[in-house]
N, C-alpha and C positions, 0 to 999 in steps of 0.2 A: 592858325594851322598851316604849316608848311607840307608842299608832296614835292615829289624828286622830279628834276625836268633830267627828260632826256636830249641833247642836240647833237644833230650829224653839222661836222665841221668837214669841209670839201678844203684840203691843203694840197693835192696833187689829182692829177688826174684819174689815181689808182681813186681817189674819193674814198681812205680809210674813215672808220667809224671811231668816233671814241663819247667820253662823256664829260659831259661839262658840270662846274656845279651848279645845284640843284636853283633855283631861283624865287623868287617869294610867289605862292599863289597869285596874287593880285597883279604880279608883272607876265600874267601869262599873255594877256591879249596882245601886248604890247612885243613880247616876245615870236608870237603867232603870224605878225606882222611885218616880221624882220625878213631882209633877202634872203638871210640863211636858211632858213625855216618855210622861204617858199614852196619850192619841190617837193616837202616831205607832207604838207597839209595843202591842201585844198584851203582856198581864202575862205575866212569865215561872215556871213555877214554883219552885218552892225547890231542888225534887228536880233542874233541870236547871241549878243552877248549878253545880255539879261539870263541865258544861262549859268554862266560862270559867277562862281561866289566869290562876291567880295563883302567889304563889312555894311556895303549901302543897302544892299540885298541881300541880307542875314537874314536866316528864320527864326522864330520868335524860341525854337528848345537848339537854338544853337549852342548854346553856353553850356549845355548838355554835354557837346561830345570836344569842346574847346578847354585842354588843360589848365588849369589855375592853380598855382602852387597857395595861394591867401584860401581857395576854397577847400581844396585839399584839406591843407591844418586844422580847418574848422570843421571839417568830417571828420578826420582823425581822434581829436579833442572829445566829441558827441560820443562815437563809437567807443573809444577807452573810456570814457564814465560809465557808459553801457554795460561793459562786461568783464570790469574791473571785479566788482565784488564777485559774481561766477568765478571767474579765476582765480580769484583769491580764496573762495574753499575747496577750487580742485586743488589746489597746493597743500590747503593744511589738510586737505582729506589724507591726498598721498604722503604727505611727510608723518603724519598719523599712521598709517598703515607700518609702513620702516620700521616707525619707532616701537610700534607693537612685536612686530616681527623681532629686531635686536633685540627686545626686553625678552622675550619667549626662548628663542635660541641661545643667546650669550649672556643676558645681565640675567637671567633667572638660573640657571645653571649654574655660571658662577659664583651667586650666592649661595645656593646649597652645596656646593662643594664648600666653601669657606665655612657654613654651619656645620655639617655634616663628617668634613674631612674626608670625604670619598666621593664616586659619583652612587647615585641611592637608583637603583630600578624597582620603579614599582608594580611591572607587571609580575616580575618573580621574588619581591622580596629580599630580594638581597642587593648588595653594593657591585652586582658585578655587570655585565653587559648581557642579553639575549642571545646575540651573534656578532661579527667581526664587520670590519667595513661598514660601506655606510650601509644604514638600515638595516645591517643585521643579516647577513648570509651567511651559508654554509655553500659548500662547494659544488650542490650542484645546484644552485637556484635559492631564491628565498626563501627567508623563514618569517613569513607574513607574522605580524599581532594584532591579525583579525580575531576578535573571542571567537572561542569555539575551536578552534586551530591549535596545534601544538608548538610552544615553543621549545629550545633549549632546555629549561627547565619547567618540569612538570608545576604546574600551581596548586594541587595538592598532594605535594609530598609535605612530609611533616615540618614544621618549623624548628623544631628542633635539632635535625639533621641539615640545616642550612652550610650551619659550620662543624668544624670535629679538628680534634686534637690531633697532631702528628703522633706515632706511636713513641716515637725515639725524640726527635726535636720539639716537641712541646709548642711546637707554631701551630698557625690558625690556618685551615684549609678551608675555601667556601664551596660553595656545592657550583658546577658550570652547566650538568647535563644530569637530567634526569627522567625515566618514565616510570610512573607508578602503577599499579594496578587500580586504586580507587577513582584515581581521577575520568568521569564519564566521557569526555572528549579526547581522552588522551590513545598511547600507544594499546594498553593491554588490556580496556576495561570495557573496549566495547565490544562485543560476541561477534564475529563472522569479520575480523576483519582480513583482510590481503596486504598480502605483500610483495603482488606483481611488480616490474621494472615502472614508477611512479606514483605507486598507491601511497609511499609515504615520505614523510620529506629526512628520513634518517636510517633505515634500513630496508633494503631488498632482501628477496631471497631469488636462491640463484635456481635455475634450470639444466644439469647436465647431471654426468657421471663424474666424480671427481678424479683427479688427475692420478693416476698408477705412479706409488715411484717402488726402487727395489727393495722395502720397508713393508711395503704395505699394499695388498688391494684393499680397492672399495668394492663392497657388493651390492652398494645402494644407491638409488637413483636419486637425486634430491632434487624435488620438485617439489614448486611454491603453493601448490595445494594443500601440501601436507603439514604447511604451517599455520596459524590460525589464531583466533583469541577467544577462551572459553570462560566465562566464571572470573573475569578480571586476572587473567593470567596468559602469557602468553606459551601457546604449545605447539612443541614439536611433535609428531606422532610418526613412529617408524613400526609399519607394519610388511605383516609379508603377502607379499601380492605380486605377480606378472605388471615388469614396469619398463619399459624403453629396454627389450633385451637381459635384464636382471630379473630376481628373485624379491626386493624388497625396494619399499619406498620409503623415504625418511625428505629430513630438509635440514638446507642450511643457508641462515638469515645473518648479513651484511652488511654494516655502514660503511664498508669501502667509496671513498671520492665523497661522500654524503659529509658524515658526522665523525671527524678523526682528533685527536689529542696528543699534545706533547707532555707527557712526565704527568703525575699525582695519582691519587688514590681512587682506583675501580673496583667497585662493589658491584656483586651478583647477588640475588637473592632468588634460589632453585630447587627443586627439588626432581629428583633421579629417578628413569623408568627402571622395572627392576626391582629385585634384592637386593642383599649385601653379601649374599653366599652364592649368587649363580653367575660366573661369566658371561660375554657377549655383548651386550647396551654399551656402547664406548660416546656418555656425551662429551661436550666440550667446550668452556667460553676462552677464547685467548686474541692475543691482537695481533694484529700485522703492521708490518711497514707501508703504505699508500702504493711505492712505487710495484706493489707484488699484488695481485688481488686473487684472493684465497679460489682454488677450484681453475684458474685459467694458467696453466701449467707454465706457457707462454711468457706469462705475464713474469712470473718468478725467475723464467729463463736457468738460473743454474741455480739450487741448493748454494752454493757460497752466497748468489746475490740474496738469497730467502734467508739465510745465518748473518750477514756479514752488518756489524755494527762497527768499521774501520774505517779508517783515516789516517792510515799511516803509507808511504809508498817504500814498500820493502818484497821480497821475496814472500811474503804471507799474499800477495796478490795475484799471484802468477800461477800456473799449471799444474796441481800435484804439491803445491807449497817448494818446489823445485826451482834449481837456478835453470834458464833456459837451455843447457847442455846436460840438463839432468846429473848434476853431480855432487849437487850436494844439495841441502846440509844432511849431512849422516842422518839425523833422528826423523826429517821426512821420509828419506828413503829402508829407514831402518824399523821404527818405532812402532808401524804398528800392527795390525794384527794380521797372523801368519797365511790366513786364508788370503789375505790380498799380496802373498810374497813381501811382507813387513811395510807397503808403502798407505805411510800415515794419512793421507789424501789422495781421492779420485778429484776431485773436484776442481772442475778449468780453472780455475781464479777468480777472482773480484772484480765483477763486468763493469761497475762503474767504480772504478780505483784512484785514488790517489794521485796514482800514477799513469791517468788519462791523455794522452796528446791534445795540443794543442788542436782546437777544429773537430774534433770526436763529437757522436753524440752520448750527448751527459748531460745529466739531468739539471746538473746545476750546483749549487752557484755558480759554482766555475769548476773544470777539470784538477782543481788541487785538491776537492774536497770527497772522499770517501762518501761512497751510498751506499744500498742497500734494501733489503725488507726484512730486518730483522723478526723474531717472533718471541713472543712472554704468551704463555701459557699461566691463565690465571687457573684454569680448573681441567685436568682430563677425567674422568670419574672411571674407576675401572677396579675390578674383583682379581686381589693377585693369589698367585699358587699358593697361599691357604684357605683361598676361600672370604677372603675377610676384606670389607669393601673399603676402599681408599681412596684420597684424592690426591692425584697428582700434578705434581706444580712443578714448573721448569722452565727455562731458557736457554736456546740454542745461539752458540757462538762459531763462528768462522773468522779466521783461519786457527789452526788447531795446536794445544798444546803436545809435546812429542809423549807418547804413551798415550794421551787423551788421557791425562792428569793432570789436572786442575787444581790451585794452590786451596785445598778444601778446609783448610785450617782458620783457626782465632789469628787474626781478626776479621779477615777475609771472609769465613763463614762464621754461619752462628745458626744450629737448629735449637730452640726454644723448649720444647718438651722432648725429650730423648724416650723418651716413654709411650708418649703419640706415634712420632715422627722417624723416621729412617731417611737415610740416605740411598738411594735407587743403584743400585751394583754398575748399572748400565752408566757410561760414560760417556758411550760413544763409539762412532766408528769412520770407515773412508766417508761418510758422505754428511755426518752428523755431530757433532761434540753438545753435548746435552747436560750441562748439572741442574741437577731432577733429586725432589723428594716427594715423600709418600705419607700424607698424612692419613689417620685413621677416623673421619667423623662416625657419628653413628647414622648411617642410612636407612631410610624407609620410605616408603615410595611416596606417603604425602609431606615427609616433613620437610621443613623449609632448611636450608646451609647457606649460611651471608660467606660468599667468596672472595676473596681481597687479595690484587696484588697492586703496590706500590713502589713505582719506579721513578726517581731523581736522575735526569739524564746528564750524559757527559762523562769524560775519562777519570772522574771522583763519584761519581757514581751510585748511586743505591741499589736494590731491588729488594723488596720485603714480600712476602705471601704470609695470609691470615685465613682462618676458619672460623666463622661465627664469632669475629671481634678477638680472634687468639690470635696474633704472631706466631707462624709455624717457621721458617726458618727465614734467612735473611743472606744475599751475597752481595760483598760490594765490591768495587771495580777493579780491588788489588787484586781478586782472585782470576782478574783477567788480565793482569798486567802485562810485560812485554815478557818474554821467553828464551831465555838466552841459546837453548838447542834448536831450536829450530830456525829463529833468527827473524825471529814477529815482536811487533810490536802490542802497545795499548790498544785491548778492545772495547767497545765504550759501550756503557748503558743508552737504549735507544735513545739519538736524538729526533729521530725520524715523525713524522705524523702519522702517528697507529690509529690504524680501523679495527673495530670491533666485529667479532664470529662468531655464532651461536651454532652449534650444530651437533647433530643425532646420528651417529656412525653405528657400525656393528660390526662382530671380527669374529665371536662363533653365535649358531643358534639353534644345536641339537637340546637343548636344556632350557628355553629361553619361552615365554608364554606371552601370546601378541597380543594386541598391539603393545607397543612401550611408547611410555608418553614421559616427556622433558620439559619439565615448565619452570618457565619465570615468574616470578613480581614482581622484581623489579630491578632496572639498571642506575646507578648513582655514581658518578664522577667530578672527586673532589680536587680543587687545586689552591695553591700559595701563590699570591703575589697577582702579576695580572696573566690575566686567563690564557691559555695555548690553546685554543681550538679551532681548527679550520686543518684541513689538507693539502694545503698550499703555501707553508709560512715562507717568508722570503728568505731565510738561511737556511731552508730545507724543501727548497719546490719541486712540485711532482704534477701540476696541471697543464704546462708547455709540454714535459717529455710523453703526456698519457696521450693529450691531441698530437702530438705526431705521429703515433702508434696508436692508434683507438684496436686496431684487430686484435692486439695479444690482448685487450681487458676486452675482449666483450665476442670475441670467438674461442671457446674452451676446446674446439676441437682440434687447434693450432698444438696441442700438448698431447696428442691421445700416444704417440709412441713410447716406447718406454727407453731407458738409458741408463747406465749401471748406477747413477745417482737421482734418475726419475726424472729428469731433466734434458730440456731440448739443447743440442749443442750444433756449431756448424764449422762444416768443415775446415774452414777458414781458420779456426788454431793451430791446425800441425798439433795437436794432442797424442800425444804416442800413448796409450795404460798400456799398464803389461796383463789388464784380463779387461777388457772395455768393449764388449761385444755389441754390436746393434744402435753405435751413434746415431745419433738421430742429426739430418742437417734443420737449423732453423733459416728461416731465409734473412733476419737480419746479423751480421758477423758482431763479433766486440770491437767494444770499441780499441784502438791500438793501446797500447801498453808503453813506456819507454823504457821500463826494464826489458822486455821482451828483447828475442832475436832477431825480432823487424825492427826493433826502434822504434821510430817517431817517422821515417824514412816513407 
């Protein structure tokens, strides 16, 4: 064992200090001795070198703390036979575990897909997924497959209804969402449930007075009490009673940001408070666009954004369907009806356009692509001036044909029974373009009506409505084609992520016997190919633009005033109408325009 010697070396008078190297143990004495070394120790005597170690005066567990590279090896050698075999089953334990894992995640999977030809779920029976991403979400949180919890699809709905035949194309549609009424754990079958903001992982119901436009008041308060589950049915009940300021309370239930879908077949299964001879009870199931959330006025911002399924960047985007100097084209200005001095559109324009600047806020993808919150009305239920109960099925489009004439013709249209079925007189107006029919079920207040409407999205287009498995009429996207008077383009069949509305209105009640109750059994949505559910898809997102603005969805009082199209507008367009009384400012502006008379500037 060697230790480090220190020596002061005296080369000038300054007497600096430095170090020398170190020296063998054993040459310390001899070191100790040296003139150099005088000054710095005190002489040592003779008799006290018997302290210093050397190998004549070793202790007997010296060799203890004296390295040996030959003794080493042979500890080494001892120790690895030791704990060789230990370590040799921590290895194959862990390389076991891997192996099990890959075989469970990957080689078992891909063997049943190569059996199978799909991937197979067995918690819903069918070939499709529970939820999107990993583990299966929906939008606002997970959709656990804990038993006892609800997934996506109901696990007792019938097997038979897994799949179903397109009405027209003859392809296979699988079922993606369902809630039944039998099922004990599920949405409709257990008695007293809620549907406060988190009781369910697919629909809320909302708390306010719904938004006034120049169409239409509400008289009713909709509160989430008045929803509920009775008898394995879900109901709405709108009765009259002193309610927040109003006369009546009713409700209306929501998968807005929850549970939304692109394109396939939605089935209701309902039946209507009420006759079929007395007006008043106005229910209704229809979808929205994600980016508009039904009841938060705010949220919808203009009637065009709530109509508009566009993506074209033309004058159909802009103020009034107007060029920025207002001067043309003739059939905006001319076309439409005399109460508004002929002009075809009140409506600011198409808030998230086409025709977006660069830097705007837009929902997305990017500023080149047209938004919106379009709406499809699968069912409004309503008693017309003879008395005789119908249901009405419709779709609102923005921006407008000139007259609000719409190409209603073969091939474009197609009502199925002429006998059933009408076409609704109503067209449309400044704030509205609506092709709408009216079919005649037979109503009774317990009997059940299968509701269906079927939408293929995109500028080719579908929309179909059905009644208890009948085809009632059918439009496809030629009859929204592009316009040559007014100078618009293709409007397309939604592509948007539509949430689902359930709700109990009323509009007279001198003739009307309370309560009126609205019940479900069930909700069914079918789709082709692979599944579209979630409200968020990345060529159509709406979860970055909701969190930037959380107050227009989740403060409805942001929309309480009213404006000639129901809608909040702000100052900030330079909108001139020529009858536009009581604009309302919203506090956030559109976004720029580059048709506009700002530019992009």
């Amino acid at each position: 064992m060697h230790l480090p010697a220190l020596r002061r070396g005296v080369s000038s008078p300054a007497s600096a200090v430095h170090l020398v190297p170190a020296a063998p143990f054993q040459a310390l004495p001899q070191l100790l001795r040296s003139s150099s070394a005088s000054h710095l120790f005190p002489p040592i005597s003779a008799s006290h070198e018997h302290l210093l170690w050397t190998k004549s005066n070793a202790s007997p567990d010296d060799f203890l703390h004296d390295p040996s590279p030959a003794v080493d090896a042979a500890l080494d050698a001892r120790r690895w036979k030791r704990h060789s075999l230990s370590r040799l089953a921590d290895i194959s334990t862990l390389l076991a575990v891997v192996l099990v894992l890959l075989g469970l995640f990957l080689a078992w999977p891909v063997l049943r897909f190569g059996v199978l030809g799909s991937w197979n779920n067995p918690h819903s029976g069918t070939r499709i997924d529970l939820g999107f991403n990993l583990g299966g979400i929906n939008s606002s949180g997970s959709v656990p497959l804990i038993p006892g919890l609800p997934g996506l699809i109901d696990t007792d709905t019938p097997l038979e209804v897994y799949t179903r035949q397109g009405f027209f194309d003859g392809e296979t549609y699988n079922l993606v969402f369902s809630d039944e009424a039998r099922h004990p754990s599920h949405l409709f079958n257990v008695d007293g449930r809620t549907f406060w903001p988190g009781d369910d992982p697919f629909f809320e119901a909302v708390d306010l007075h719904y938004v006034r436009t120049a169409r239409h008041d509400y008289y009713e308060w909709y509160d989430p009490d008045a929803i509920t589950t009775k008898d394995g049915k879900l109901v709405i009940v709108l009765d009259q009673e002193p309610w927040n300021g109003l006369n009546f309370r009713s409700g209306m239930l929501q998968s807005w940001n929850k549970m939304c879908f692109t394109g396939g077949y939605l089935e209701v299964s309902a039946s209507f408070p009420g006759d079929a001879n007395t007006m008043g009870f106005w229910p209704g199931v229809w979808t929205l666009g994600n980016l508009g959330r039904a009841g938060y006025g705010a949220s919808i911002l203009t009637p065009s954004s709530r109509n508009c399924s566009y993506s074209t960047c033309d004058v159909g985007t802009l103020p009034n369907q107007t060029y920025p100097d207002r001067s043309g084209p003739d059939a905006a200005r001319h076309s439409g009806l005399r109460d508004y001095g002929g002009s075809l559109s009140y409506l600011p324009g198409q808030r998230f356009s086409a025709c977006t600047c660069e830097g705007e806020d837009h929902p997305g993808p990017n500023v080149n692509v047209g938004r919106g919150a379009p709406e499809i009305d699968v069912t409004e239920q309503q008693v017309d001036w003879r008395h005789i109960g119908s249901t009405s099925q419709s779709i609102q489009f923005a921006p407008m044909d000139a007259g609000y004439v719409w190409k209603n013709e073969t091939p474009h249209f197609t009502i199925f029974n002429k006998t059933r079925s009408v076409q609704n007189l109503f067209t449309g107006a400044v704030c509205v373009f609506v092709p709408l029919c009216l079919d005649r079920p037979r109503l009774s207040g317990a009997r059940l009506i299968l509701l269906l409407s079927h939408s293929a999205p995109g500028p080719n287009g579908t929309i179909t409505w059905a009644v208890n498995g009948t085809p009632t009429w059918q439009i496809t996207a030629g009859a929204m084609g592009p316009n040559a008077q007014t100078e618009i383009g293709q409007r397309l069949v939604s592509e948007e992520p539509m949430a689902i509305n359930i709700n109990l209105a009323i509009s007279k009640w001198a003739n009307l016997t309370f309560p009126g109750t609205f019940r479900i059994d069930s909700v069914r949505l079918w789709q082709k190919g692979e599944p579209r559910i979630g409200c968020d898809p990345p060529d159509h997102p709406t979860a970055a633009y909701i969190a930037r603005h959380p107050d227009i969805y989740n403060k409805y009082a942001l929309s309480r005033a009213r404006s000639p199209c129901g809608s909040l507008l702000t100052s900030l367009f330079r909108i001139h109408f020529a009858h536009s009384p009581n604009l309302t400012v919203f506090p956030s502006p559109f976004p720029k325009n580059r048709l506009s008379a700002e530019t992009c500037a």
